[in-house]
C-alpha positions as CSV (number, residue, x, y, z in Angstrom):
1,X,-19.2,-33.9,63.6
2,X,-20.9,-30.7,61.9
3,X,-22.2,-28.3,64.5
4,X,-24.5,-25.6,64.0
5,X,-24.3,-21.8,64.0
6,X,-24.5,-19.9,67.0
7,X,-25.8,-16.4,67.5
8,X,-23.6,-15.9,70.6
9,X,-21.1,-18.5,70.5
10,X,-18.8,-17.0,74.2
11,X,-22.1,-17.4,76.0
12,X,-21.9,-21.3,75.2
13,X,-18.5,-21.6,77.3
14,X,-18.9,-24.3,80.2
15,X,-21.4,-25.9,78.0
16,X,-21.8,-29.0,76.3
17,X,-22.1,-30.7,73.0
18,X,-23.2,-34.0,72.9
19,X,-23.1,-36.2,69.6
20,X,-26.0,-38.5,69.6
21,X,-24.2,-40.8,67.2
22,X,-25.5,-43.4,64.9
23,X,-29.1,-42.4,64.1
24,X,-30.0,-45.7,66.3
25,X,-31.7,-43.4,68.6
26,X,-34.2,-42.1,65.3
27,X,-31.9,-39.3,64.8
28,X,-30.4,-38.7,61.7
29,X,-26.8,-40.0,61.7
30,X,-24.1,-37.7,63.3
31,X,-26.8,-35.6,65.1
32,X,-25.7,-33.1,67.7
33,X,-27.3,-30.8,69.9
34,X,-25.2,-27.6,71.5
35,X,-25.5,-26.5,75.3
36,X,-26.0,-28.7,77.4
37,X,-25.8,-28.3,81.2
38,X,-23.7,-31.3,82.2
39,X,-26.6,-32.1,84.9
40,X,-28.5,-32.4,81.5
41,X,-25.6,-34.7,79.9
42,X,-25.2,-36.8,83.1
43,X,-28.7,-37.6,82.9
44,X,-29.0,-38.4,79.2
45,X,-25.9,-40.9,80.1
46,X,-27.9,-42.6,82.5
47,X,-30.7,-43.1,80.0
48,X,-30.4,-46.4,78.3
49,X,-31.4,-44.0,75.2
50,X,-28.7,-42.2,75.3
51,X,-26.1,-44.1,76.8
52,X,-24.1,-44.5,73.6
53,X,-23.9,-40.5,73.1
54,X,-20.3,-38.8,73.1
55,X,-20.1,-35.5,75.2
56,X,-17.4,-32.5,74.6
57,X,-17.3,-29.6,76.7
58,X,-16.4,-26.0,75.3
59,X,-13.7,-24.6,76.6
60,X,-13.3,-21.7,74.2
61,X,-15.4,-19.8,71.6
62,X,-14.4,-17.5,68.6
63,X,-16.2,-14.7,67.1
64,X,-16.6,-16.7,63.9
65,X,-18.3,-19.3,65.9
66,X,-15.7,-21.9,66.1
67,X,-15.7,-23.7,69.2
68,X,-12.9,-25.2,71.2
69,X,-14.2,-28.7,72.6
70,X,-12.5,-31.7,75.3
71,X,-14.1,-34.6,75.0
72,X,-15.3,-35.7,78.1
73,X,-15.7,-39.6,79.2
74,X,-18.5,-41.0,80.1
75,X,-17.6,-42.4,83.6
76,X,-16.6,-38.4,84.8
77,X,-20.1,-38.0,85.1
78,X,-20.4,-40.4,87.7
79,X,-17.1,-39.6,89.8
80,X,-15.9,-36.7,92.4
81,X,-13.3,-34.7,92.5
82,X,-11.8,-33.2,95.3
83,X,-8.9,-30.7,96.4
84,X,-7.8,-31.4,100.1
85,X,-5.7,-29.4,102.1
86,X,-3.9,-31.0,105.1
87,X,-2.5,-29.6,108.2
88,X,-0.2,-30.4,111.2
89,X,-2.9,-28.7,113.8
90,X,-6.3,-28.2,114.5
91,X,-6.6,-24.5,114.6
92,X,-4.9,-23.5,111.3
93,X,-7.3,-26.2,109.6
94,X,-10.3,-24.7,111.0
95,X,-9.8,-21.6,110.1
96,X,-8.9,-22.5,106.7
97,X,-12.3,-24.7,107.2
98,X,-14.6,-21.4,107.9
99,X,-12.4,-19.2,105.2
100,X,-13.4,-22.0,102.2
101,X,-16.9,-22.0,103.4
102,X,-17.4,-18.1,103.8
103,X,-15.7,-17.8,100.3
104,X,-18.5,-20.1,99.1
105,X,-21.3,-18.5,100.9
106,X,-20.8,-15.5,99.1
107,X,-19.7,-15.9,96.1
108,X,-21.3,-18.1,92.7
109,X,-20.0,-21.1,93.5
110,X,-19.7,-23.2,89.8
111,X,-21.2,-26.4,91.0
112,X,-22.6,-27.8,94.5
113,X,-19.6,-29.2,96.5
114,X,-19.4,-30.6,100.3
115,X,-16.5,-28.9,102.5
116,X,-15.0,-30.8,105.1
117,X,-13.3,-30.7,108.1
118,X,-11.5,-33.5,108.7
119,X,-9.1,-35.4,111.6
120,X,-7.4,-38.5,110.8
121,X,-5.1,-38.3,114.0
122,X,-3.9,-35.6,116.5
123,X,-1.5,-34.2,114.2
124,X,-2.9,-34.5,110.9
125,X,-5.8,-32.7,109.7
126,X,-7.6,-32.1,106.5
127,X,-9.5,-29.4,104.1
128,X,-11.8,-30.9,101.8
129,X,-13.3,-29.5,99.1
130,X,-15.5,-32.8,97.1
131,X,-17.4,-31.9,93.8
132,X,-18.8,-33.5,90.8
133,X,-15.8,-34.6,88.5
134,X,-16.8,-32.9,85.8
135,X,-16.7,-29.3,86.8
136,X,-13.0,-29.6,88.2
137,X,-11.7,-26.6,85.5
138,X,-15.0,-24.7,87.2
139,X,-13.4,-25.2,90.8
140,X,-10.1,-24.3,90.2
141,X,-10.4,-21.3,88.5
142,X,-13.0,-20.5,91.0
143,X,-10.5,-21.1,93.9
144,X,-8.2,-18.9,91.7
145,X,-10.5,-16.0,90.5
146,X,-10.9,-15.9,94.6
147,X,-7.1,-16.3,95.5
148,X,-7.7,-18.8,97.9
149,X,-4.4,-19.8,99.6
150,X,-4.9,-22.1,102.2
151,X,-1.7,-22.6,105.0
152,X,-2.0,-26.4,104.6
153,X,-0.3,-28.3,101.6
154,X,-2.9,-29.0,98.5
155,X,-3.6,-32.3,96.8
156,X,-6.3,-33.6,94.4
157,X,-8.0,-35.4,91.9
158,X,-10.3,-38.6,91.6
159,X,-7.6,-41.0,93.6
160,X,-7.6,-38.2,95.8
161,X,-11.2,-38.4,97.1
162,X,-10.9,-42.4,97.0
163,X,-7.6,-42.4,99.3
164,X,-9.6,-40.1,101.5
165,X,-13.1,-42.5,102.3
166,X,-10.9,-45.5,102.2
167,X,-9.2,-43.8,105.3
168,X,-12.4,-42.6,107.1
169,X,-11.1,-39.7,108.7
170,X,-13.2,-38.4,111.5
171,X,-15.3,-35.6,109.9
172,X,-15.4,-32.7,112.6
173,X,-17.6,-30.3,110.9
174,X,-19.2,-30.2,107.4
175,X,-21.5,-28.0,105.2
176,X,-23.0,-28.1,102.1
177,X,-22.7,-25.2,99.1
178,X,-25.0,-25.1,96.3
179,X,-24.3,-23.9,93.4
180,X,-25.6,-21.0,91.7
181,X,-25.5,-21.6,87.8
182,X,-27.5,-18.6,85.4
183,X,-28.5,-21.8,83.3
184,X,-31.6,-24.4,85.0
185,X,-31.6,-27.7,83.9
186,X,-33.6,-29.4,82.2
187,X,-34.9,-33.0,83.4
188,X,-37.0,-36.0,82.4
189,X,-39.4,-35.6,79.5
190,X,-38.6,-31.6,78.6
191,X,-34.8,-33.2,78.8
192,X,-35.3,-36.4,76.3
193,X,-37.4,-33.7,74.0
194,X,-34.7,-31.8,73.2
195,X,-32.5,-33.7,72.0
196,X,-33.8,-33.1,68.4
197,X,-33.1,-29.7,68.8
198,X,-29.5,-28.6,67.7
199,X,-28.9,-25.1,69.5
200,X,-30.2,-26.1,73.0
201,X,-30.5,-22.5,74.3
């Protein structure tokens, strides 16, 4: 996969490189575009166009333009993520509740998430913090560059989130953050036009 030069190649981390493949889409073979949002590479997956496309994300860029990239599955795009914390009372989980959502009030959250508050019986009590899979590095280095600590003890993942609708807790309280990315989007036609273009921004 040959990638092309960047001006500025730090201001690419977060981003995506997709690899449109085997010219079938009209492209010459082993095409690839650089930064993408992965709204943008979410809904080129959902294209029948574009379905067979590979996506990496950059995780880390060098001066001499190298980039770091994780290839990221397809299927990530359509799963959540989520980090719950669970408690033995009602009180300590509610404050953790308003904490996680003031945190994410004010600062730039990486991606929109829904917070939770959560009973599943008079002693057990839940946190939770659900998110598109695919910015789960985003999230927890958020909840880190924030030294969040909640009281209750911390699990996660995709299983995570499954284990918790298959249970239907009761959800007490909940509210929606939106996140506040630098980069917009890019959707339908402008979306599908640039994917000729190599260096996306």
């Amino acid at each position: 996969m040959k990638l092309p030069k960047l001006q500025k190649p730090d201001s690419y981390v977060g981003l995506y490189v997709v690899d449109f493949g085997d010219g079938s889409t009209g492209l010459t073979a082993g095409h690839t575009g650089v930064g993408f949002t992965a709204q943008e590479v979410a809904e080129l997956f959902e294209s029948e166009r574009f379905g067979h496309c590979k996506a990496y994300k950059i995780h880390k860029a060098y001066p001499d333009g190298r980039l770091e990239l994780k290839g990221v599955q397809k299927e990530t795009f359509q799963l959540e993520r989520g980090v719950f914390f669970l408690f033995a009372d009602i009180d300590t989980a509610r404050n953790d509740y308003k904490r996680l959502v003031k945190l994410g009030i004010e600062t730039d959250m990486p991606c929109k998430a829904t917070v939770h508050l959560a009973r599943y019986s008079d002693d057990k009590f839940a946190v939770a913090i659900i998110y598109p899979a695919e910015y789960d590095d985003e999230i927890s280095g958020w909840l880190l560059e924030h030294k969040f600590q909640s009281a209750g003890v911390a699990e996660g993942g995709i299983s995570a989130v499954t284990r918790y609708y298959d249970a239907k807790p009761e959800i007490l309280e909940r509210h929606q953050l939106w996140g506040r990315s630098s980069i917009e989007s890019r959707t339908g036609e402008e979306l599908l036009a640039s994917t000729k273009i190599a260096v996306q921004r």
